[in-house]
C-alpha positions as CSV (number, residue, x, y, z in Angstrom):
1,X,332.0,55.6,48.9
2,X,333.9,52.5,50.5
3,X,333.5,50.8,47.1
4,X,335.3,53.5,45.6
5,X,338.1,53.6,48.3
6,X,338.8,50.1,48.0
7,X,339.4,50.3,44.4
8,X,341.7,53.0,44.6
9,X,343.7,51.2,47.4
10,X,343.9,48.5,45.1
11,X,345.0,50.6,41.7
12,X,347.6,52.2,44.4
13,X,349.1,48.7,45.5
14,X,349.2,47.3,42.1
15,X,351.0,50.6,40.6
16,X,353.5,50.0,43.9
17,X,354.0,46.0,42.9
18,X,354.3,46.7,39.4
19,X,356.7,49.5,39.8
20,X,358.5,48.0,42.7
21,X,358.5,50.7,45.2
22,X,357.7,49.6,48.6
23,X,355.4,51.8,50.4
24,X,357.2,54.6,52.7
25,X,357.2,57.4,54.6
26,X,359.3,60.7,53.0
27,X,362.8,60.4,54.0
28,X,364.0,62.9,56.8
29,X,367.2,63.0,55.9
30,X,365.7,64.1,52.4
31,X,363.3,66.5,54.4
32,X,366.8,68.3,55.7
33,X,368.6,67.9,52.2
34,X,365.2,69.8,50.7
35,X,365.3,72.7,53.2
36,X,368.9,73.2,52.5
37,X,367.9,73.5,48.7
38,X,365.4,76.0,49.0
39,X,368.2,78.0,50.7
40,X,370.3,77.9,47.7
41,X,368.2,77.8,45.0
42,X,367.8,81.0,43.0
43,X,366.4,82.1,39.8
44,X,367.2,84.9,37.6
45,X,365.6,88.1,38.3
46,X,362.1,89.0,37.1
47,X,362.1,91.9,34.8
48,X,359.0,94.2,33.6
49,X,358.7,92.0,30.1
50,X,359.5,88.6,31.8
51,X,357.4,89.2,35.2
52,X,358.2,85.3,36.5
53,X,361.9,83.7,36.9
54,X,361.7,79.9,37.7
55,X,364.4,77.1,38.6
56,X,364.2,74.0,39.9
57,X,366.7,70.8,41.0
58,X,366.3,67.4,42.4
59,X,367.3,66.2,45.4
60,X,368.2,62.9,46.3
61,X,367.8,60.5,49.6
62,X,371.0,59.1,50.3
63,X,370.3,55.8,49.5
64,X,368.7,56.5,46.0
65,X,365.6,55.3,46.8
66,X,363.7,58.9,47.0
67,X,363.6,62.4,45.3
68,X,362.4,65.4,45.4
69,X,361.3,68.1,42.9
70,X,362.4,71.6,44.2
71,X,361.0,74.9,42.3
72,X,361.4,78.3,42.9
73,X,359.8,81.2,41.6
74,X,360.3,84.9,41.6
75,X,357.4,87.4,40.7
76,X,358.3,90.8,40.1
77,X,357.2,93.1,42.9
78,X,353.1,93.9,42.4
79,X,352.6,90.9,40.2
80,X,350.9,87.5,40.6
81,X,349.8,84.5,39.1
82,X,346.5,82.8,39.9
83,X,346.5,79.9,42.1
84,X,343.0,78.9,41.6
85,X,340.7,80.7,39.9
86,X,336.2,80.2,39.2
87,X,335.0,78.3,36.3
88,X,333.2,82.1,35.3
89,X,336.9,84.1,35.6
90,X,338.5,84.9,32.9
91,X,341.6,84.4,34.2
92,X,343.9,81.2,33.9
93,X,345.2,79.0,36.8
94,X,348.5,78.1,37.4
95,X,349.3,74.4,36.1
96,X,352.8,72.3,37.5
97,X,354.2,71.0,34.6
98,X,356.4,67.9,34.4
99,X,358.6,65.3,32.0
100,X,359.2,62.8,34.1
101,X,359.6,59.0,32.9
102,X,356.2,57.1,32.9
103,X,357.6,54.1,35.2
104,X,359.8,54.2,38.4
105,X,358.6,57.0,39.7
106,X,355.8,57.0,42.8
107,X,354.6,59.9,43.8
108,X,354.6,60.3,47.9
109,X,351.9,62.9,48.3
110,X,350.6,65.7,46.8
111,X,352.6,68.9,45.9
112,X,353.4,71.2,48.4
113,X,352.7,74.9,47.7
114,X,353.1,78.1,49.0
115,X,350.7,80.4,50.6
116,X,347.7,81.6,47.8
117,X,346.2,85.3,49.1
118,X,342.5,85.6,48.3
119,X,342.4,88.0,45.4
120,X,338.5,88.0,44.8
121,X,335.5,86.2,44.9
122,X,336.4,84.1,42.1
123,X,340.8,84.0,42.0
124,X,343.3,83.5,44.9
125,X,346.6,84.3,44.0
126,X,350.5,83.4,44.6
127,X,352.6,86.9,45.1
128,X,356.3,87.2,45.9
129,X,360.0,86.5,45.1
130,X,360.6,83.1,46.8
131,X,357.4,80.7,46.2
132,X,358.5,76.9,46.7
133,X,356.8,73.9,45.2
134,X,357.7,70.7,46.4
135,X,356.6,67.3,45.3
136,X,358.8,64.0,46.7
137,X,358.8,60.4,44.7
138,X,359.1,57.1,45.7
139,X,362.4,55.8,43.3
140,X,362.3,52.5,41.9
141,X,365.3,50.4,42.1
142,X,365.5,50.0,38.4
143,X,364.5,53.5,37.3
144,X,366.8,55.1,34.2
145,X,366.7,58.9,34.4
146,X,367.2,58.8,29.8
147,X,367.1,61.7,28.6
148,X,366.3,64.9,30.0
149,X,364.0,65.5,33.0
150,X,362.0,68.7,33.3
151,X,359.1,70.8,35.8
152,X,357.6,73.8,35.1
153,X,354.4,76.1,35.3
154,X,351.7,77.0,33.2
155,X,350.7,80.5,34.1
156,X,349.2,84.0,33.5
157,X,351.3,86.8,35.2
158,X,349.3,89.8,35.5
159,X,349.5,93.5,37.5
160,X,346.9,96.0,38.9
161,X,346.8,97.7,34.8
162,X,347.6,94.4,32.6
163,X,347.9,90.2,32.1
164,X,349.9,88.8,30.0
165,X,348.9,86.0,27.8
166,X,349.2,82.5,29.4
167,X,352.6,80.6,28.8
168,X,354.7,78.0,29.7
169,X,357.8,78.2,31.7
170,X,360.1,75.0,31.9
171,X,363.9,74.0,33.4
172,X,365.6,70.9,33.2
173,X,366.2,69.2,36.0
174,X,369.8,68.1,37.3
175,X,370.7,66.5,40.0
């Protein structure tokens, strides 16, 4: 197990050298900046034939050096998507999706999520109209944001009678 651990610590300085982001803490200035985003984030409404609305932005530390990933979902009232599910279930997990730019980017931690209800002995769900998923980044001093940026969710939305068929859901990102 300490084998392991020290090879990991090693793949994680080298990506930081190569990439040259210093190791840090999450910014809590961005912290504040993030909360005030969820505030005024919104989505479209979620209707009976498109059951999820989505949006997302970044956020930047105000010194460039971090961001954040902000997305919002909306799920119509009595449906859900599955935040974990069994290997036996039928059902399909929820998956973050993401275009970012292979270099420059270092991710500080994992992403946050909202509250998943247990929905049975082999799903837990994610149920309501403002679900939040968070993820920040380390920003390397040479990083070019080319080209278009975007987040998203793999998901199956389902009610008490039906699912729908899995799909993918994904924004741009601007800043």
């Amino acid at each position: 197990m300490n084998n392991i651990l020290l090879k990991v610590s090693i793949v994680i300085s080298a990506l930081l050298m190569a990439n040259k982001i210093p190791a840090q803490s999450i910014d809590g200035s961005l912290e504040l900046k993030v909360a005030v985003a969820k505030q005024k984030l919104n989505t479209s409404s979620p209707t009976r034939l498109d059951p999820l609305a989505l949006n997302a932005k970044l956020v930047w530390s105000d010194n460039n050096d971090q961001l954040a990933i902000v997305m919002k979902v909306s799920l119509l009232t009595d449906w859900h998507v599955y935040s974990s599910v069994s290997r036996k279930s039928p059902f399909i997990a929820t998956e973050i999706k993401l275009a970012l730019p292979e270099e420059g980017l270092m991710p500080l931690g994992e992403w946050e999520k909202p509250y998943a209800e247990s929905y049975n002995e082999q799903a837990s769900v994610y149920r309501g109209d403002e679900l939040f998923f968070v993820r920040y980044y380390g920003v390397a001093r040479n990083l070019r944001l080319d080209g278009k940026l975007k987040c998203g969710l793999y998901y199956q939305a389902c009610d008490p009678y039906k699912c729908f068929p899995p799909k993918t859901k994904m924004v741009d990102l601007t800043d």
